[in-house]
C-alpha beads as a LAMMPS data file, in Angstrom:
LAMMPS data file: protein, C-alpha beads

265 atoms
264 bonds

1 atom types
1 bond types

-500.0 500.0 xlo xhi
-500.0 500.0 ylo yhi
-500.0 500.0 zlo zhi

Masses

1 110.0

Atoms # bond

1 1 1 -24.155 -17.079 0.605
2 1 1 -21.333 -14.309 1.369
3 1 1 -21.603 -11.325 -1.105
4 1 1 -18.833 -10.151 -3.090
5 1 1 -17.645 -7.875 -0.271
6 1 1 -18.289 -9.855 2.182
7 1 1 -16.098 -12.447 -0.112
8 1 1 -13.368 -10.452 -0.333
9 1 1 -12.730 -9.437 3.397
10 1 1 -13.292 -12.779 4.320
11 1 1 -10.068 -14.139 1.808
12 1 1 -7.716 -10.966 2.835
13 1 1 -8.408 -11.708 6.868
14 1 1 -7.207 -15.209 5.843
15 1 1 -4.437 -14.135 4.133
16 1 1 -3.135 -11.937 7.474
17 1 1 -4.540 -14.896 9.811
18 1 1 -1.925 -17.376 7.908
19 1 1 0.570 -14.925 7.912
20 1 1 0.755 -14.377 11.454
21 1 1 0.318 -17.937 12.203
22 1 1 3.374 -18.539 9.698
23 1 1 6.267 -15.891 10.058
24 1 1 7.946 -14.758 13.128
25 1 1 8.565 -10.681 13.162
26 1 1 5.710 -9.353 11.277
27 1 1 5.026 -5.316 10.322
28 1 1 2.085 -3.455 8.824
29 1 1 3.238 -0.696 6.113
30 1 1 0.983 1.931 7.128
31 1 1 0.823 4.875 3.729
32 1 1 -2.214 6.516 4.943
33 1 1 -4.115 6.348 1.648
34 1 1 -6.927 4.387 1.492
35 1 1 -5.933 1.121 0.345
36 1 1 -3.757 0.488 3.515
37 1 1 -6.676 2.194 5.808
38 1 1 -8.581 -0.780 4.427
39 1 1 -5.476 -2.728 5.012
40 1 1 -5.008 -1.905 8.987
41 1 1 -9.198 -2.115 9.075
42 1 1 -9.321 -5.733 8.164
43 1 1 -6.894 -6.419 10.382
44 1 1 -8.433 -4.948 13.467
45 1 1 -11.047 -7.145 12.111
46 1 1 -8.995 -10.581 12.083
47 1 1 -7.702 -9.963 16.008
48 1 1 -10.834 -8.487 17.370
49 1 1 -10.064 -4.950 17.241
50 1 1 -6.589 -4.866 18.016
51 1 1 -3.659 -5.231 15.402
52 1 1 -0.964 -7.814 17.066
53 1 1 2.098 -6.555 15.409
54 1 1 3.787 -3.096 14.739
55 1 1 2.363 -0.467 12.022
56 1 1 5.400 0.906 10.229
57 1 1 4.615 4.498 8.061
58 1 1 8.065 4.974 6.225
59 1 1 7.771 8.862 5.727
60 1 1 9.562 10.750 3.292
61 1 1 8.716 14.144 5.489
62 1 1 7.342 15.511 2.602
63 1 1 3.227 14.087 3.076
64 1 1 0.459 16.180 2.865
65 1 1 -0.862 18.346 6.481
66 1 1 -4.141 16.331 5.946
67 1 1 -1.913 12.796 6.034
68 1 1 -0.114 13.719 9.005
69 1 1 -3.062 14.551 10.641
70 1 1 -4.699 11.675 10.042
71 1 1 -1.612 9.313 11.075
72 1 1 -1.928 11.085 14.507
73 1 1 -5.014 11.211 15.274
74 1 1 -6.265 7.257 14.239
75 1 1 -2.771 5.743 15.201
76 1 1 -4.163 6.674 18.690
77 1 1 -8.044 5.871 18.199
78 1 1 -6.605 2.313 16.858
79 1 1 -4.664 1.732 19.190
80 1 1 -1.955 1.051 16.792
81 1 1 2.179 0.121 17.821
82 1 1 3.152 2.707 15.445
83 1 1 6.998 3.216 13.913
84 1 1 8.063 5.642 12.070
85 1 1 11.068 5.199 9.775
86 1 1 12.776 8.167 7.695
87 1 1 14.129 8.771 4.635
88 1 1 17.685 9.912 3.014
89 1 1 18.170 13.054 1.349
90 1 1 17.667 12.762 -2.180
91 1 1 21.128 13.235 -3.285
92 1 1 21.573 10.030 -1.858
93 1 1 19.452 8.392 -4.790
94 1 1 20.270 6.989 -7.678
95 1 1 20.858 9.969 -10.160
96 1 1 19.984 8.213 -13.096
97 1 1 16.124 8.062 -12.249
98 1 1 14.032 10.273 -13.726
99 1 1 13.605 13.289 -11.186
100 1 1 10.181 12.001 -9.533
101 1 1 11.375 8.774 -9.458
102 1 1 14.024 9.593 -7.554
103 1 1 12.255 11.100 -5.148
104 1 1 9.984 8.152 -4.816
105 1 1 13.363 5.938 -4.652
106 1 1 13.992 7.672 -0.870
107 1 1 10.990 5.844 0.779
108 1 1 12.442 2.820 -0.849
109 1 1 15.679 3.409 1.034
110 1 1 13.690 4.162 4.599
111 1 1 12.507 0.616 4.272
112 1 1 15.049 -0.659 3.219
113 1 1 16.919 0.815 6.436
114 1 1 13.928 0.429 8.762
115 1 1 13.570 -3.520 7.780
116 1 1 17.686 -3.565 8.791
117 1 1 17.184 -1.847 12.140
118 1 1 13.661 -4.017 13.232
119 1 1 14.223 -7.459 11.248
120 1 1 10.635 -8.194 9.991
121 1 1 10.135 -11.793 8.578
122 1 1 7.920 -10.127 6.592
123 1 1 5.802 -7.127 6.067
124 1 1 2.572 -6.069 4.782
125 1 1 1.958 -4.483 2.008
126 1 1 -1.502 -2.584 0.610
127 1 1 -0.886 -2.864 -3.268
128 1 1 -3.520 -4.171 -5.715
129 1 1 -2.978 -5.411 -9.141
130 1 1 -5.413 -3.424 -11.052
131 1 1 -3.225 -0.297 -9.838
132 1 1 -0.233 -0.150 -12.079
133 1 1 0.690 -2.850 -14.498
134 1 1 4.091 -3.790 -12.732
135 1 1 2.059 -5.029 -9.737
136 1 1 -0.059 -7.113 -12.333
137 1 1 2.778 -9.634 -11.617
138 1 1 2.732 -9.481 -7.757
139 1 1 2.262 -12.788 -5.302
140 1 1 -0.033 -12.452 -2.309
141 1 1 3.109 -14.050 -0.581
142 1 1 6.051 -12.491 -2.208
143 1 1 9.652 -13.168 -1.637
144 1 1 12.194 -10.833 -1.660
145 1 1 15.468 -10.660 -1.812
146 1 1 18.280 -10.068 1.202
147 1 1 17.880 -6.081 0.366
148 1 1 14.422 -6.478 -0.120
149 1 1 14.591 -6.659 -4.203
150 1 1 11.729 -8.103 -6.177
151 1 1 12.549 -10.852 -8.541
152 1 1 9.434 -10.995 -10.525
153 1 1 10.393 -13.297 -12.674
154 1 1 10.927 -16.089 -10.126
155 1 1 7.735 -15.786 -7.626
156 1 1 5.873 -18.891 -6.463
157 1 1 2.348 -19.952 -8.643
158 1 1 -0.684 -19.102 -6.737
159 1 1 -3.402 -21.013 -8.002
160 1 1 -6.878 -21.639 -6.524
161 1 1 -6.095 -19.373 -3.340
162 1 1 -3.198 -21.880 -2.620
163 1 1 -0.101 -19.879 -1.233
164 1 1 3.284 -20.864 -0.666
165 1 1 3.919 -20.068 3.040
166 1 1 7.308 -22.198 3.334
167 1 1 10.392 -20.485 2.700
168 1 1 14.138 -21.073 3.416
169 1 1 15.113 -19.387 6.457
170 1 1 15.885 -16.017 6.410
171 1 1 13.967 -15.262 3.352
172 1 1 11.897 -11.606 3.462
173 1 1 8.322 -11.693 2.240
174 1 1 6.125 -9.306 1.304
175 1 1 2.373 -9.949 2.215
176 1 1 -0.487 -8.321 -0.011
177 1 1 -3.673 -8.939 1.592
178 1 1 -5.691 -6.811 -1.036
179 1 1 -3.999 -8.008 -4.642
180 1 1 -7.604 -9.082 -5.358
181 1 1 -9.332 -6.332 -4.823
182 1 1 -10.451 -3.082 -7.460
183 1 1 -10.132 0.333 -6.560
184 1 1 -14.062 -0.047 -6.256
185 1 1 -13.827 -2.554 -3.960
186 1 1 -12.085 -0.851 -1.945
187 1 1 -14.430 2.561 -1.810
188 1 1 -17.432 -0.232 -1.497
189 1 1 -15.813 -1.421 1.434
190 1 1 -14.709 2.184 2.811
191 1 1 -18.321 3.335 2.362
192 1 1 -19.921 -0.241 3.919
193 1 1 -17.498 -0.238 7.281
194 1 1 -17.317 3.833 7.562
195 1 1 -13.575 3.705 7.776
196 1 1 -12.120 6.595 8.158
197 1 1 -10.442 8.532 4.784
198 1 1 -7.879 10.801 4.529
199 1 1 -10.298 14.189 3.153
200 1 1 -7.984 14.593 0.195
201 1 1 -9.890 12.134 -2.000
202 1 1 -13.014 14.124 -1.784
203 1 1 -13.642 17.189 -4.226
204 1 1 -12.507 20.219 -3.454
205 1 1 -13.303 23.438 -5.656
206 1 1 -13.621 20.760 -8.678
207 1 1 -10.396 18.894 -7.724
208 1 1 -9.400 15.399 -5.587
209 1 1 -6.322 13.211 -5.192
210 1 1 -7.311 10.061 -6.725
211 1 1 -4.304 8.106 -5.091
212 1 1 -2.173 10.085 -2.327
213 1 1 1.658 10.187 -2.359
214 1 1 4.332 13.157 -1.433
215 1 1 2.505 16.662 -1.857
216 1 1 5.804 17.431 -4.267
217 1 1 4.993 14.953 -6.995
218 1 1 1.137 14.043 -6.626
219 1 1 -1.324 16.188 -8.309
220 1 1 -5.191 16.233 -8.199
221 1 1 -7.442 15.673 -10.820
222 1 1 -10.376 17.184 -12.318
223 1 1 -13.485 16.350 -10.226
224 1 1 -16.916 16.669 -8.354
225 1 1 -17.235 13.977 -6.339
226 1 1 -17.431 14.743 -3.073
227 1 1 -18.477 11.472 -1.232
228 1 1 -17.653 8.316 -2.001
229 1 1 -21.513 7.181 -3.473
230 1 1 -20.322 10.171 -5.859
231 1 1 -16.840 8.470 -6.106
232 1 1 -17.852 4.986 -6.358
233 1 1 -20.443 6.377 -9.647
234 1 1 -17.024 8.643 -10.948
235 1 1 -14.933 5.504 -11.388
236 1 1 -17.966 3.257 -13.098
237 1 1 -17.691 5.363 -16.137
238 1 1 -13.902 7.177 -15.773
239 1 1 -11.057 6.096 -18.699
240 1 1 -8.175 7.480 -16.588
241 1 1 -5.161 5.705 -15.167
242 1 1 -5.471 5.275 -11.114
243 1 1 -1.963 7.009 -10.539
244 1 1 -2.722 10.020 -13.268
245 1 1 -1.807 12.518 -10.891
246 1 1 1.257 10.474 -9.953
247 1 1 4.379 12.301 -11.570
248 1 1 6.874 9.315 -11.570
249 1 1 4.121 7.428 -13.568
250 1 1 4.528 9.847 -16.569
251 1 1 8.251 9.645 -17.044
252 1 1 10.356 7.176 -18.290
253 1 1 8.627 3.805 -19.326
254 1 1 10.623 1.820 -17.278
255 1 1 11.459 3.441 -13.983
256 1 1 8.327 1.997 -11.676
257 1 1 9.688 -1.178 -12.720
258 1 1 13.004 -0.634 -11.486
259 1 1 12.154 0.721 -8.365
260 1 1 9.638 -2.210 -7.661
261 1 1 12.750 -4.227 -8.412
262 1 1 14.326 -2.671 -6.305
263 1 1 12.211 -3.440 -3.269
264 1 1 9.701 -0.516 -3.581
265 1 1 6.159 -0.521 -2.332

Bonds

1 1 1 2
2 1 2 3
3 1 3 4
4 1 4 5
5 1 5 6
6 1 6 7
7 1 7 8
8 1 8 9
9 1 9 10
10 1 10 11
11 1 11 12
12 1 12 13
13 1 13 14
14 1 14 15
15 1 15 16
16 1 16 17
17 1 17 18
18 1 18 19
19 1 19 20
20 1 20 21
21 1 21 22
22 1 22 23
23 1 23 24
24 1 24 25
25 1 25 26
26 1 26 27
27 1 27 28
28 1 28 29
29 1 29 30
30 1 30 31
31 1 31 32
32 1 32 33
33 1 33 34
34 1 34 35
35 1 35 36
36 1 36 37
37 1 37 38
38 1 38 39
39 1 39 40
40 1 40 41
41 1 41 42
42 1 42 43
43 1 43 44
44 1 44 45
45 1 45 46
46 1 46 47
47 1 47 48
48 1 48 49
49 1 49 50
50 1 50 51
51 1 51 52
52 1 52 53
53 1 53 54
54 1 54 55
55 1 55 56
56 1 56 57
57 1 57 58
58 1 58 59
59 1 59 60
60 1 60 61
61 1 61 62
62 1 62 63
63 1 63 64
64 1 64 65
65 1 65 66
66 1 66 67
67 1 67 68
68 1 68 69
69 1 69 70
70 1 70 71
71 1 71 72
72 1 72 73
73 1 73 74
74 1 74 75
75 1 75 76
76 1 76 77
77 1 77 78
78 1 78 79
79 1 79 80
80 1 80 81
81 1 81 82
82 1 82 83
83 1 83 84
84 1 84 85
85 1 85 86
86 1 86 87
87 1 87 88
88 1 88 89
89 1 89 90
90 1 90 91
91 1 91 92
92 1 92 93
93 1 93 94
94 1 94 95
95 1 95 96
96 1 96 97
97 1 97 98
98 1 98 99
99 1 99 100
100 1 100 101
101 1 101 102
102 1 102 103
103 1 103 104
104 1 104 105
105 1 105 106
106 1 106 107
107 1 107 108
108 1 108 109
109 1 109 110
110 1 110 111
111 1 111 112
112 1 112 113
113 1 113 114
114 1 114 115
115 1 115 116
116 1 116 117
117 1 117 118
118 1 118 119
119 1 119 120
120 1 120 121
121 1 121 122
122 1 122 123
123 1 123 124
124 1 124 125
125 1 125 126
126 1 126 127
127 1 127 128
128 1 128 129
129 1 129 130
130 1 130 131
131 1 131 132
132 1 132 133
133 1 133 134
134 1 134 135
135 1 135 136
136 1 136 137
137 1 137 138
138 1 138 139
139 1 139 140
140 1 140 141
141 1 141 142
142 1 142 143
143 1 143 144
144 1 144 145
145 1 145 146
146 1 146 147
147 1 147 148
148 1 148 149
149 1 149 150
150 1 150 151
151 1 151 152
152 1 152 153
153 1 153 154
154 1 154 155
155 1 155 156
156 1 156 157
157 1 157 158
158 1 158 159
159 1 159 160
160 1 160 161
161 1 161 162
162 1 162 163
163 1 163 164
164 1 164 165
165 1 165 166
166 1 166 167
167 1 167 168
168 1 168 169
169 1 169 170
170 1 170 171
171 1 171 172
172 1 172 173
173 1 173 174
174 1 174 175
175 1 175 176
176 1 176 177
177 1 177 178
178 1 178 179
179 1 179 180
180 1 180 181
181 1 181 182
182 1 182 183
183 1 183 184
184 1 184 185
185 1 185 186
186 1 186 187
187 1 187 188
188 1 188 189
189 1 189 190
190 1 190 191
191 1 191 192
192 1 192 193
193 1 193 194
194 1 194 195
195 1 195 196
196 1 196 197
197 1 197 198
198 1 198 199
199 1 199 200
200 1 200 201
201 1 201 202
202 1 202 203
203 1 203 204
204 1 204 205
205 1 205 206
206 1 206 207
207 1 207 208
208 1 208 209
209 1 209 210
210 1 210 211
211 1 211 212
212 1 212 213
213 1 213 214
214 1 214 215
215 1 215 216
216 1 216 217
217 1 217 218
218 1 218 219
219 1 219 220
220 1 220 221
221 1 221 222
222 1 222 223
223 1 223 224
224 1 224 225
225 1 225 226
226 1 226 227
227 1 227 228
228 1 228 229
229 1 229 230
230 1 230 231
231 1 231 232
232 1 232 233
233 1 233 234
234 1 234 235
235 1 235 236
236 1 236 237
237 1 237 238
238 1 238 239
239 1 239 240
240 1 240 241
241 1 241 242
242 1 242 243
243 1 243 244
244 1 244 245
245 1 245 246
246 1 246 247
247 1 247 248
248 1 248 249
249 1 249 250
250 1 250 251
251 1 251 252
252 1 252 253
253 1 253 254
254 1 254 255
255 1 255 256
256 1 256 257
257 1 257 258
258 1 258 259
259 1 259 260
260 1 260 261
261 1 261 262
262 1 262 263
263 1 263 264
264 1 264 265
């Protein structure tokens, strides 16, 4: 009888098995935070250590020391075909998003512009939806528009772990191996397998990034924890929003949902 962990991993490596198996030109979006750690873990996991297509980090030059770090130094321990794509200037954006937002709108853009230049099929993607409410609405297999827009009003039932695979030609999907899983879940996991964390999330003089984004416009919050037992026993009994220290997430109502619209991660 597999346990709920062991549940878990087992559905997300056969959600990346059947992907591979069913699109062409695959990528691996790569953020560095801990969900998509998890992400590239499982599958290492699914092709016996090695991940079969490229890992794409679409960097908005403006990550954390620590992330960058990190991105070196286990891109080369994994083994991983890593691309990096970058992002326009902000005054490229669209001006009437809230000022985080807009920020968060140029890694949009780099994908947009990286999925152009190396034609993935489809791509990866670490989200969960017990993040943010928008991704509430996600498909594991999502399809996108030609510019990568989300149409979440027209996405494909899932029921009983039965996924639509078949699409017209030409069509982009998105691929979310871990909309099932909890932020706990995904610390249970970290702490079970030892996969390595960006040292951000762990306290600090009383403070930790609870979810990692560009240094600019992601803010810690108050805390002690620093392991992830003391994590793990933090979120069992915390009332705060994943994304707190996420600035775009405290402006206007409305602007995560345009930019997921608009093809954001």
């Amino acid at each position: 009888m597999l346990d709920h962990l062991e549940t878990l991993e087992s559905q997300s490596i056969y959600i990346i098995r059947e992907a591979y198996n069913r699109f062409e030109r695959l990528g691996m979006l790569w953020s560095l935070g801990k969900d998509s750690n998890v992400m590239v873990w499982l599958c290492r996991k699914a092709f016996l250590g090695h991940v079969p297509f490229p890992v794409v980090h679409v960097d908005t030059e403006k990550k954390f020391a620590e992330m960058y770090a990190f991105r070196e130094r286990y891109a080369k321990q994994w083994g991983l075909n890593l691309i990096v794509g970058k992002c326009p200037p902000i005054e490229e954006m669209d001006a009437t998003l809230p000022p985080a937002a807009r920020a968060a709108a140029r890694k949009t853009a780099g994908l947009k512009s990286l999925l152009a230049r190396e034609g993935f099929t489809g791509v990866f993607a670490g989200i969960r939806r017990d993040e943010e409410g928008t991704r509430a609405k996600e498909r594991v297999f999502s399809p996108r528009g030609e510019a990568g827009q989300w149409h979440f009003r027209d996405q494909p039932p899932e029921f009983w772990d039965q996924f639509k695979t078949d699409f017209p030609p030409h069509t982009h999907i998105r691929i979310h191996p871990l909309l099932h899983w909890s932020e706990i879940d995904v610390w249970l996991y970290t702490e079970r397998e030892n996969i390595p964390t960006v040292p951000l999330y762990f306290s600090r003089g009383g403070k930790r990034y609870r979810s990692l984004g560009d240094e600019d416009i992601t803010f810690p919050i108050d805390s002690e924890a620093a392991t992830i037992e003391e994590i793990i026993a933090e979120l069992k009994v915390t009332t705060a929003a994943e994304r707190a220290g996420r600035a775009m997430d405290h402006e206007a109502e409305d602007s995560f949902e345009r930019l997921r619209a608009d093809g954001y991660m």
